[in-house]
N, CA, C and O atoms as a CHARMM CRD file, in Angstrom:
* protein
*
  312
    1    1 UNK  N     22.76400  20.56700 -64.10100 PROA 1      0.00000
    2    1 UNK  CA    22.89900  19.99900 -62.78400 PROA 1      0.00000
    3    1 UNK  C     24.00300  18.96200 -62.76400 PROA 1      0.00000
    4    1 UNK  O     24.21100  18.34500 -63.80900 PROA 1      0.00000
    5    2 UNK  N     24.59300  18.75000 -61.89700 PROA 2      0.00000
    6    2 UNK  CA    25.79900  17.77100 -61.31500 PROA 2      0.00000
    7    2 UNK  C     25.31900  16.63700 -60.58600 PROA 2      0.00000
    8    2 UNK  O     24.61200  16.60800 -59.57900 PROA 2      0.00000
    9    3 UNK  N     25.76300  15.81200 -61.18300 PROA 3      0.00000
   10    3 UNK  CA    25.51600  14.43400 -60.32300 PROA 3      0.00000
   11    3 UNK  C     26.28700  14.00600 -59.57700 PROA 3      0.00000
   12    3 UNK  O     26.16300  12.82800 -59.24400 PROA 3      0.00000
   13    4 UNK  N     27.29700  14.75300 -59.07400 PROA 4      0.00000
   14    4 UNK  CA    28.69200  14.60700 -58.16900 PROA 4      0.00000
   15    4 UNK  C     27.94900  14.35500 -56.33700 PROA 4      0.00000
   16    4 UNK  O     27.16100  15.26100 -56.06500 PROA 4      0.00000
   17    5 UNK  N     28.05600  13.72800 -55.65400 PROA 5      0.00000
   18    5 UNK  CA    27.79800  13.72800 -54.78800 PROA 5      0.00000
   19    5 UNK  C     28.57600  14.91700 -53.50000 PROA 5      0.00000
   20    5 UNK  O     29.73600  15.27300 -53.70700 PROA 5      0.00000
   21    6 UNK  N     28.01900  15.30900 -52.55500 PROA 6      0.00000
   22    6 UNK  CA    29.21100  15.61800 -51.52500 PROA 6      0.00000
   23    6 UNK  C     30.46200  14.73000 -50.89200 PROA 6      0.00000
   24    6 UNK  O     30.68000  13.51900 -50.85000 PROA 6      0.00000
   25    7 UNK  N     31.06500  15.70600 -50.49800 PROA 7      0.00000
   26    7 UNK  CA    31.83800  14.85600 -50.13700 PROA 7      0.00000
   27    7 UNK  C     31.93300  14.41600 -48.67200 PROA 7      0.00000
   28    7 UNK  O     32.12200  15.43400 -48.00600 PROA 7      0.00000
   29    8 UNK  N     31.88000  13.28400 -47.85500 PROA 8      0.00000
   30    8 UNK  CA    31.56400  12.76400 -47.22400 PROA 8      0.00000
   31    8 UNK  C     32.22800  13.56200 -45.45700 PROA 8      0.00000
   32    8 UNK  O     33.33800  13.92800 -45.07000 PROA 8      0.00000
   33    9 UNK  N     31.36400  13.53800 -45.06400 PROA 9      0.00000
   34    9 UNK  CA    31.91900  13.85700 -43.37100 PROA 9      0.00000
   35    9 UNK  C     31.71000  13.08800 -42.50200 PROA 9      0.00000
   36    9 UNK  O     30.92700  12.15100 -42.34700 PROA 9      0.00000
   37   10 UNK  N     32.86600  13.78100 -41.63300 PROA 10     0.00000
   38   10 UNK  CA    33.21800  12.49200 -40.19500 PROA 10     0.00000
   39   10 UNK  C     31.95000  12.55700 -39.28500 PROA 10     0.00000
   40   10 UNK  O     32.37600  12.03900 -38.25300 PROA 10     0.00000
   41   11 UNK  N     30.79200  12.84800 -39.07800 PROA 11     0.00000
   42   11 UNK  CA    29.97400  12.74600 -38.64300 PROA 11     0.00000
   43   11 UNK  C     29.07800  14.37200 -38.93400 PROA 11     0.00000
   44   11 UNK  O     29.40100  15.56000 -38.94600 PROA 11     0.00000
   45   12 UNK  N     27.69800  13.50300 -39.16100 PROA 12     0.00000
   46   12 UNK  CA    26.55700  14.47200 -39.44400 PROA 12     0.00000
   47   12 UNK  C     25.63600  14.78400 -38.55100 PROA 12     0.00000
   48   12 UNK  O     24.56000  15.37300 -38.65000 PROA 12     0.00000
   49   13 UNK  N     26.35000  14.18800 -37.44100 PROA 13     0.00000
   50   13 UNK  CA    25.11200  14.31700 -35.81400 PROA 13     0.00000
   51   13 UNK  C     26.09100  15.47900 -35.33800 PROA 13     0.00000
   52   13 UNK  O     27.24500  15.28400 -34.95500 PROA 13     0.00000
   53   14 UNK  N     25.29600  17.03300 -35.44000 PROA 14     0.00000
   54   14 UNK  CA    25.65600  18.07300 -34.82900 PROA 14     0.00000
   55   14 UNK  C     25.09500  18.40400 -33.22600 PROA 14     0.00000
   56   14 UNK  O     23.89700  18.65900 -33.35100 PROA 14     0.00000
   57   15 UNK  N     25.39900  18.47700 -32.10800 PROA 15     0.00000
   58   15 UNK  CA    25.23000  18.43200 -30.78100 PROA 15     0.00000
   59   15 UNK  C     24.67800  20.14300 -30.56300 PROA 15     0.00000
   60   15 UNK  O     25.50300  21.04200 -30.73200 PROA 15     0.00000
   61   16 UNK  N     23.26300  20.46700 -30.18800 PROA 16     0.00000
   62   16 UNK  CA    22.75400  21.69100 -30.26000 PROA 16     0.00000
   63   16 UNK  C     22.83500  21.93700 -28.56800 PROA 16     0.00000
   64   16 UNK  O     22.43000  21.23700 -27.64000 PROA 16     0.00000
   65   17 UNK  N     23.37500  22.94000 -28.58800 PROA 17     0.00000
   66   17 UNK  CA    24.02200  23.83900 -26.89100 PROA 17     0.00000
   67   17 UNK  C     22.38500  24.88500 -26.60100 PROA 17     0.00000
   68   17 UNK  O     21.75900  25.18100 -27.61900 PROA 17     0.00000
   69   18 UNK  N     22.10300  25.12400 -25.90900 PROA 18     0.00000
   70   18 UNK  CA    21.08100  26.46500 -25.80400 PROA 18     0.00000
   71   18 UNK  C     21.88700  26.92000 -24.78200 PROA 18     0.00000
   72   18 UNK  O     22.46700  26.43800 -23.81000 PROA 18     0.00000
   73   19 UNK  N     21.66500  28.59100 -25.58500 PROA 19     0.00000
   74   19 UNK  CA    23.06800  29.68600 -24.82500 PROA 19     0.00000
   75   19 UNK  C     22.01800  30.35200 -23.84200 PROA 19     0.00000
   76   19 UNK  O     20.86600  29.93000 -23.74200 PROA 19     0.00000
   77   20 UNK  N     22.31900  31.00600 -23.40600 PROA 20     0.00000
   78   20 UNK  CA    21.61700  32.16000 -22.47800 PROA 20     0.00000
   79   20 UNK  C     22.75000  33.31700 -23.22200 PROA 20     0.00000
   80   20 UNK  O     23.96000  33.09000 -23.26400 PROA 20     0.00000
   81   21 UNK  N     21.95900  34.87500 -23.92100 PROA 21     0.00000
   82   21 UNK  CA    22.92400  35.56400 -25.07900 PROA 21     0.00000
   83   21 UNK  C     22.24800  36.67400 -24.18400 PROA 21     0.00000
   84   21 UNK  O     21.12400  36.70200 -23.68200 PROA 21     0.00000
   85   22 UNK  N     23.08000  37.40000 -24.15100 PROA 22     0.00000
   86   22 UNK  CA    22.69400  39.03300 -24.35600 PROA 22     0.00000
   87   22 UNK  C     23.19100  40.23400 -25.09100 PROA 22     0.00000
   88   22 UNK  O     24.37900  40.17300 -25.40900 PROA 22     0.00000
   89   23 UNK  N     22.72900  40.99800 -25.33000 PROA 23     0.00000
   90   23 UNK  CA    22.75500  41.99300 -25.83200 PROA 23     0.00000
   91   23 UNK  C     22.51500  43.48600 -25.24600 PROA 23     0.00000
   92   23 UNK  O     21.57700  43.82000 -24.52200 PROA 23     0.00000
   93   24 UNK  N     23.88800  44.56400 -25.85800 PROA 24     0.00000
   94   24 UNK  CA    23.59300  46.02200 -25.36500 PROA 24     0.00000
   95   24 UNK  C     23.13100  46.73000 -26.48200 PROA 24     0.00000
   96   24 UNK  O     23.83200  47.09900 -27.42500 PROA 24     0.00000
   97   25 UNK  N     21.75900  46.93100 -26.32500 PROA 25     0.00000
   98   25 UNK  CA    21.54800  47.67600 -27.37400 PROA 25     0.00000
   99   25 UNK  C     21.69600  49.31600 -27.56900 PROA 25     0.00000
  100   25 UNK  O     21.27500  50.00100 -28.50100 PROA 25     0.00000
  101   26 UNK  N     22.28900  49.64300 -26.61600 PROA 26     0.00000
  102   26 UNK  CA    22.51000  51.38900 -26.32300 PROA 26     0.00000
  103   26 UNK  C     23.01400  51.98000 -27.54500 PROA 26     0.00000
  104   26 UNK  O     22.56000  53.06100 -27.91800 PROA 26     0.00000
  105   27 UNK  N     23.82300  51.43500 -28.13800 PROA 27     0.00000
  106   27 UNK  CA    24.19100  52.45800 -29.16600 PROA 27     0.00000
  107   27 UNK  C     23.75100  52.15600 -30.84100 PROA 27     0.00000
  108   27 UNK  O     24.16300  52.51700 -31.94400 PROA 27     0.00000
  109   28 UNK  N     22.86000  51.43300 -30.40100 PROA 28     0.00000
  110   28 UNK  CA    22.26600  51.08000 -31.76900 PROA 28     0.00000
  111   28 UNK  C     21.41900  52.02300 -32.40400 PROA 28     0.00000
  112   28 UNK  O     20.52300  52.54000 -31.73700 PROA 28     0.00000
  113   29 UNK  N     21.57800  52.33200 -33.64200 PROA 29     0.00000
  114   29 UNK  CA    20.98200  53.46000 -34.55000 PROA 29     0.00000
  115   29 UNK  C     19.28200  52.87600 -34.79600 PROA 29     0.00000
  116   29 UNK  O     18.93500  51.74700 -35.14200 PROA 29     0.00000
  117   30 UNK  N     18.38400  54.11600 -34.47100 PROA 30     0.00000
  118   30 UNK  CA    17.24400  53.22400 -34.86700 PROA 30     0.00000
  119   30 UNK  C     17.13200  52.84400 -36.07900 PROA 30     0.00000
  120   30 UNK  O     16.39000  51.86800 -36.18400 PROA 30     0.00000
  121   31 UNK  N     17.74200  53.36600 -37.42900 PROA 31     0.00000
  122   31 UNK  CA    17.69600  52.37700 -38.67200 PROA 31     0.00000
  123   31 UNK  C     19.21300  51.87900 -38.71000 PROA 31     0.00000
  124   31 UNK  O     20.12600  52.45700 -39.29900 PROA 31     0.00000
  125   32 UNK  N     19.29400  50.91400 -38.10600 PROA 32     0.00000
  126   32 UNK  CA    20.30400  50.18800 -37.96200 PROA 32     0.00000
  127   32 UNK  C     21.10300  49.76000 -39.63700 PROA 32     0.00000
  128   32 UNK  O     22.31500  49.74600 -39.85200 PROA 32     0.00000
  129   33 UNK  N     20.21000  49.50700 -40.44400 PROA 33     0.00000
  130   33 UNK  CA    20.62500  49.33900 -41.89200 PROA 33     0.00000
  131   33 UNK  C     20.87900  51.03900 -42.56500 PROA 33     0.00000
  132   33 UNK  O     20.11400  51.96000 -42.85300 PROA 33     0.00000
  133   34 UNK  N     22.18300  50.86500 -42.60900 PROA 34     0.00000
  134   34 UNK  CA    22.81200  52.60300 -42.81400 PROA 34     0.00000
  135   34 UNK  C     21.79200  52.90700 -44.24900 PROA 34     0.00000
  136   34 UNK  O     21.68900  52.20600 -45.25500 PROA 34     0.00000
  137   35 UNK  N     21.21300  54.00600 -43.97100 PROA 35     0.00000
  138   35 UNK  CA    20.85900  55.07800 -45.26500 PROA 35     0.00000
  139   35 UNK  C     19.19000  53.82000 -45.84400 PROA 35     0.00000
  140   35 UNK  O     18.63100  53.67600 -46.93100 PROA 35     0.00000
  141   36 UNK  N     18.97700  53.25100 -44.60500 PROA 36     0.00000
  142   36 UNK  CA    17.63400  52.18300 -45.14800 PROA 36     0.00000
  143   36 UNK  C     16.84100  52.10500 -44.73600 PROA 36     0.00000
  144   36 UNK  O     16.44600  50.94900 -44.89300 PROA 36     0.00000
  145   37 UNK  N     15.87800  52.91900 -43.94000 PROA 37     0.00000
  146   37 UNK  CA    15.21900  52.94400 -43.12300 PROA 37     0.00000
  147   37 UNK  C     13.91600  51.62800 -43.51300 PROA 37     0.00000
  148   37 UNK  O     13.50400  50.97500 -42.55400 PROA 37     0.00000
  149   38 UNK  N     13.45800  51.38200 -44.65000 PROA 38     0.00000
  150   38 UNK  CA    13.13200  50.51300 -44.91100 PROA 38     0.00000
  151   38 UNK  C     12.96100  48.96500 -44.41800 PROA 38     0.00000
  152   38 UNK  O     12.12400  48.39900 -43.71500 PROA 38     0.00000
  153   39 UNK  N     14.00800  48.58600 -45.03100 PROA 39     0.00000
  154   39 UNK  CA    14.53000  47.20700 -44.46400 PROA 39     0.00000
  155   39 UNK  C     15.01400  47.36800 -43.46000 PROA 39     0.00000
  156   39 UNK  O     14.82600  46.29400 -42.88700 PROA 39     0.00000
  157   40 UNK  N     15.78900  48.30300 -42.49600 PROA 40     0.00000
  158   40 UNK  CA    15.51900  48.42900 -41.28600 PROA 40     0.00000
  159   40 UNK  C     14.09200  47.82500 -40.44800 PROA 40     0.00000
  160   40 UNK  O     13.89900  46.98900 -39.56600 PROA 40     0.00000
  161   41 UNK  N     13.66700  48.28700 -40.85100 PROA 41     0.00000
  162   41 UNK  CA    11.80900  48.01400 -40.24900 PROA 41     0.00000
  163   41 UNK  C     11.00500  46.85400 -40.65500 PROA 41     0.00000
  164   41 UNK  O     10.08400  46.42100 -39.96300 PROA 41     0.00000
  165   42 UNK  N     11.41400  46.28200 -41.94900 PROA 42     0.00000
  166   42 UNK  CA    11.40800  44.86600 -42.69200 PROA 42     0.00000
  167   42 UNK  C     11.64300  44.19900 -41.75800 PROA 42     0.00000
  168   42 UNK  O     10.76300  43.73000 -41.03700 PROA 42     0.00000
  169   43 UNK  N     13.08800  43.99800 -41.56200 PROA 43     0.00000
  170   43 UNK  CA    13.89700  42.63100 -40.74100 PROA 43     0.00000
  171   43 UNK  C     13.46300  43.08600 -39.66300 PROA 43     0.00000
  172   43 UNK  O     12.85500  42.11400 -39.21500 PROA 43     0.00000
  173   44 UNK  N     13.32400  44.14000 -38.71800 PROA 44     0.00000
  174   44 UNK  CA    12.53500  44.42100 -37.54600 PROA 44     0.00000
  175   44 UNK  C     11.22300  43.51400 -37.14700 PROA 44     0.00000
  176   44 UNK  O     11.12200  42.91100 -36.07900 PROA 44     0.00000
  177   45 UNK  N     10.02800  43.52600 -38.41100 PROA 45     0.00000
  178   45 UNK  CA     8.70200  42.89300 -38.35700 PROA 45     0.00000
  179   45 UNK  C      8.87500  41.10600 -38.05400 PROA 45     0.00000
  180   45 UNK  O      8.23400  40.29200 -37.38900 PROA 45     0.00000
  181   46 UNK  N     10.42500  41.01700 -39.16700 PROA 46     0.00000
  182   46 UNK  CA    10.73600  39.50600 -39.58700 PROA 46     0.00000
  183   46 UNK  C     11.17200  38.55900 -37.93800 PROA 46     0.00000
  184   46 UNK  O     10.95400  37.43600 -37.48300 PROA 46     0.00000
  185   47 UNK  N     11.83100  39.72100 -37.52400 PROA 47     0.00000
  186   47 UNK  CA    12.12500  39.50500 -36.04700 PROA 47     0.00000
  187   47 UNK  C     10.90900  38.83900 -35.04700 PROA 47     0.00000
  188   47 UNK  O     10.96000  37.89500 -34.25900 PROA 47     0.00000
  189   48 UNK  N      9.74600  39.79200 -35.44800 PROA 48     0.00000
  190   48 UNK  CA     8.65900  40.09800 -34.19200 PROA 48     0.00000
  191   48 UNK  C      8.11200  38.47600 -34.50100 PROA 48     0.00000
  192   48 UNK  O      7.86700  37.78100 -33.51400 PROA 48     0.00000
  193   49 UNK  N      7.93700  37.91800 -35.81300 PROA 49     0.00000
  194   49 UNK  CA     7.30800  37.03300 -36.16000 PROA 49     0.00000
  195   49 UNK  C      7.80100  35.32600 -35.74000 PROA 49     0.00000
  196   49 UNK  O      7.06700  34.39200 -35.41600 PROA 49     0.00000
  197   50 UNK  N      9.63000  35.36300 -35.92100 PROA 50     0.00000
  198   50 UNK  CA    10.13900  34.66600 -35.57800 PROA 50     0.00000
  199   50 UNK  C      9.66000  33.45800 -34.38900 PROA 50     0.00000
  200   50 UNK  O      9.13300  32.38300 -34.67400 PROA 50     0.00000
  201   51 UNK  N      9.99800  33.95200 -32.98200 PROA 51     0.00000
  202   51 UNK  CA     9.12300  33.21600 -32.02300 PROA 51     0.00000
  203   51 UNK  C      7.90700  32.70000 -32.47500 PROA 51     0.00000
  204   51 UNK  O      7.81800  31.50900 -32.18000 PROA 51     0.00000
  205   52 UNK  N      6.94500  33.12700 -33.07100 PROA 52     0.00000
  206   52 UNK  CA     5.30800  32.32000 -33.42500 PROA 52     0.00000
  207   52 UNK  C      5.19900  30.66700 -34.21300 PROA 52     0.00000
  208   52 UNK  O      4.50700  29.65200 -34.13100 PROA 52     0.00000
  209   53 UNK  N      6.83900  31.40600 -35.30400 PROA 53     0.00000
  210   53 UNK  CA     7.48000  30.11800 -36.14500 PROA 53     0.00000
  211   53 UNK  C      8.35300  29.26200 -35.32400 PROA 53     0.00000
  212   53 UNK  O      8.30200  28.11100 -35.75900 PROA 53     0.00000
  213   54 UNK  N      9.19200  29.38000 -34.23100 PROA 54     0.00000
  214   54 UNK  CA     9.45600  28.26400 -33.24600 PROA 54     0.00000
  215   54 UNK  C      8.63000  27.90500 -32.70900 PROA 54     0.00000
  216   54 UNK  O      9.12700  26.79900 -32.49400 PROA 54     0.00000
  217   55 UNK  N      7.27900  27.82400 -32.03500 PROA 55     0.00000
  218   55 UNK  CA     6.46600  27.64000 -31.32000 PROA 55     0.00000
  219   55 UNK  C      5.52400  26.59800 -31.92200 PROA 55     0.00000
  220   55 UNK  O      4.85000  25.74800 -31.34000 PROA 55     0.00000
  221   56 UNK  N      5.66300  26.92700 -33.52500 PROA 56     0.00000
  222   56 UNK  CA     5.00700  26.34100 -34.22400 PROA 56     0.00000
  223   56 UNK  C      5.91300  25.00400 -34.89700 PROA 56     0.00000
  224   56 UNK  O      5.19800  24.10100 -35.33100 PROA 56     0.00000
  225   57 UNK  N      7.00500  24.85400 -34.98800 PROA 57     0.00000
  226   57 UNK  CA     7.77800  23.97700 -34.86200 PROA 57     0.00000
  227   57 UNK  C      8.03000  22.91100 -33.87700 PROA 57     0.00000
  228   57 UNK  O      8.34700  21.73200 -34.03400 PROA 57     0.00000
  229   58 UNK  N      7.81400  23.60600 -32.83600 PROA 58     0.00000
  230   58 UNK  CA     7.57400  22.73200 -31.31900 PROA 58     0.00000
  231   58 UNK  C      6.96700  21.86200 -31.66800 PROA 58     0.00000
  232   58 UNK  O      7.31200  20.69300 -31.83800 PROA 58     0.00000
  233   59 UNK  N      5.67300  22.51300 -31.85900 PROA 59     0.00000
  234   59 UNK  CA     4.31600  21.95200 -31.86900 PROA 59     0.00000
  235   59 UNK  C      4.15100  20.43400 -32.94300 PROA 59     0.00000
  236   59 UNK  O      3.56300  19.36300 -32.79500 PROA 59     0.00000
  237   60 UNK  N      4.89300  20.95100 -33.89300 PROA 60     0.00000
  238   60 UNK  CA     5.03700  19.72400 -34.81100 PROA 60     0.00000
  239   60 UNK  C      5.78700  18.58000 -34.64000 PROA 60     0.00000
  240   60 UNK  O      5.50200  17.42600 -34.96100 PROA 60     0.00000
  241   61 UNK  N      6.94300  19.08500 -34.01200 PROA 61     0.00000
  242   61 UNK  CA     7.96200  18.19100 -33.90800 PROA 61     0.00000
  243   61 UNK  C      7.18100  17.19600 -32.51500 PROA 61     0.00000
  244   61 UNK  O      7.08600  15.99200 -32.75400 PROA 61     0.00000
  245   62 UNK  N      6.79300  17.55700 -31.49900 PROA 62     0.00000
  246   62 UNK  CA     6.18800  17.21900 -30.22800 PROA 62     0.00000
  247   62 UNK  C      4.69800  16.09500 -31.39200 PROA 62     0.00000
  248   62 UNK  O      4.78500  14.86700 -31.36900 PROA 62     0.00000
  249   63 UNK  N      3.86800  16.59000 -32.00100 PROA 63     0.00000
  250   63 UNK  CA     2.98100  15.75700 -32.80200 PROA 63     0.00000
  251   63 UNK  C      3.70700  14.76200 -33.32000 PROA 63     0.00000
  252   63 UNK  O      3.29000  13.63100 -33.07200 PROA 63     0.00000
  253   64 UNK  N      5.21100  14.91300 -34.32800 PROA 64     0.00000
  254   64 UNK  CA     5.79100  13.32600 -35.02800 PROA 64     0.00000
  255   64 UNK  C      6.58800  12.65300 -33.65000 PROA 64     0.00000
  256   64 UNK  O      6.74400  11.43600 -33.75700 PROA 64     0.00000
  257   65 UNK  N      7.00900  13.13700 -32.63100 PROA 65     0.00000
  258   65 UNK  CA     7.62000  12.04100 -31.79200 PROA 65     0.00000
  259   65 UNK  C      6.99400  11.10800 -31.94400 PROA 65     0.00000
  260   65 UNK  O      7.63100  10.21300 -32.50000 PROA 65     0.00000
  261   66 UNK  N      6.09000  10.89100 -31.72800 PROA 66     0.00000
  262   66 UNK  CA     5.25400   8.94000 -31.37100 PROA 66     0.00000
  263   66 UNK  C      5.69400   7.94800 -32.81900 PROA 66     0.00000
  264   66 UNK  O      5.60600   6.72300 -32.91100 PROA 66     0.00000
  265   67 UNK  N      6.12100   8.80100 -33.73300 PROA 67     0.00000
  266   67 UNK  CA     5.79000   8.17400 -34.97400 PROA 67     0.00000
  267   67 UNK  C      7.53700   7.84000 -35.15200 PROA 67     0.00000
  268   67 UNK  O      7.97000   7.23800 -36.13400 PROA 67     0.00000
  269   68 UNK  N      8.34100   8.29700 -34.13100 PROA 68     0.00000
  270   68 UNK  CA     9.74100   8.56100 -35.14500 PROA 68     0.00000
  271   68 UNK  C     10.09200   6.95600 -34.06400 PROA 68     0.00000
  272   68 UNK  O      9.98500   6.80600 -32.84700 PROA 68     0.00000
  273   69 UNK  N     10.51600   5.99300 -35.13100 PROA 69     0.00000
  274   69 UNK  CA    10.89200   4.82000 -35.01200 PROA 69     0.00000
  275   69 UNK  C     12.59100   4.69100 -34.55100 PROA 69     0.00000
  276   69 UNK  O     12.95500   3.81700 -33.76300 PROA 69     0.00000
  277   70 UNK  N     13.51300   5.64800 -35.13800 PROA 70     0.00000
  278   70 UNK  CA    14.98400   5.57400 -35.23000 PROA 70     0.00000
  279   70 UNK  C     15.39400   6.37600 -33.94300 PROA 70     0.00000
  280   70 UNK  O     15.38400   7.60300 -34.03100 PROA 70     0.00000
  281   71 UNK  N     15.68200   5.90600 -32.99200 PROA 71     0.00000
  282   71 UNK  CA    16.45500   6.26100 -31.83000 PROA 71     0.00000
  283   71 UNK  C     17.25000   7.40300 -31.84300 PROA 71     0.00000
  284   71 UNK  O     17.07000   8.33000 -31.05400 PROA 71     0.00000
  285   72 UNK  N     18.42200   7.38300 -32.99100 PROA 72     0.00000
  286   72 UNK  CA    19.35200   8.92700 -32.63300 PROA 72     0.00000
  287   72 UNK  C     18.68300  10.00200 -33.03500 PROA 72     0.00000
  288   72 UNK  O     18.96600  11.06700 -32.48700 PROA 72     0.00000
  289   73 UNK  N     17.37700   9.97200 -34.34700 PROA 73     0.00000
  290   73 UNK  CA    16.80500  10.90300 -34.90300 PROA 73     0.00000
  291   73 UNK  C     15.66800  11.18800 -33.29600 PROA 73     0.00000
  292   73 UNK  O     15.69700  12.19900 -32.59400 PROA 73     0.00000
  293   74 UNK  N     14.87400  10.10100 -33.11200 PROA 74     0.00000
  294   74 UNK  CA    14.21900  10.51200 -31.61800 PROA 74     0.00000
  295   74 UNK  C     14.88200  11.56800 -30.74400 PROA 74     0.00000
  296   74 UNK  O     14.37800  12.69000 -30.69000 PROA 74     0.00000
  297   75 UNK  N     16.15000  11.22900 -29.95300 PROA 75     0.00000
  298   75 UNK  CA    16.93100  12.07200 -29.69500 PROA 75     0.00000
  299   75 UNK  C     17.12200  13.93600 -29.55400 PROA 75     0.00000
  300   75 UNK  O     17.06200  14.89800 -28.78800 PROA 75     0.00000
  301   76 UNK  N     17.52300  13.25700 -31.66300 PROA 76     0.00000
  302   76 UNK  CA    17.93100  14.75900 -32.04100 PROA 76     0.00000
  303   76 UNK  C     16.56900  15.37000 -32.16600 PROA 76     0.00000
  304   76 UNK  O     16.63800  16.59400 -32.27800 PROA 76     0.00000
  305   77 UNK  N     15.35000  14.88800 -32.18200 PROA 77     0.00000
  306   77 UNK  CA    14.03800  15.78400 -32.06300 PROA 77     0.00000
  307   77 UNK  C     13.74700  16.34600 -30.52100 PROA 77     0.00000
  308   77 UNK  O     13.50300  17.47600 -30.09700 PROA 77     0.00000
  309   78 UNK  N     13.88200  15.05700 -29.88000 PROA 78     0.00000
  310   78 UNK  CA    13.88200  15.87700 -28.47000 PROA 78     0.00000
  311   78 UNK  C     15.04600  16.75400 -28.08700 PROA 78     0.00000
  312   78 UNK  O     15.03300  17.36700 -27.02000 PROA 78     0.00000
């Protein structure tokens, strides 16, 4: 292991946008992962699950607000 630190940046407060995205899915192969039908259907499930794990993040982050003392971190939680 290295004890070298990183190297330092001009700021570590990243500014989060929420897009409105879409997608055409018309010509998409149903095993989208060529010759894999497999992991095709893997990352498919990994997909379905996703949302349950933001929701559940909410949920936590919404429980430590009361507790978060530092203003820009307050913020970046809300």
């Amino acid at each position: 292991m290295s004890n070298t630190q990183p190297a330092p940046v001009a700021s570590e407060h990243v500014e989060l946008k929420a897009r409105k995205v879409a997608f055409d899915w018309q010509e998409t192969p149903l095993h989208w992962v060529p010759g894999d039908p497999f992991t095709t259907h893997t990352i498919n499930v990994l997909h379905l699950l996703l949302p349950a794990g933001e929701r559940w993040f909410v949920h936590v982050y919404q429980q430590a607000l009361p507790y978060i003392t530092d203003d820009r971190l307050r913020a970046d939680v809300i």
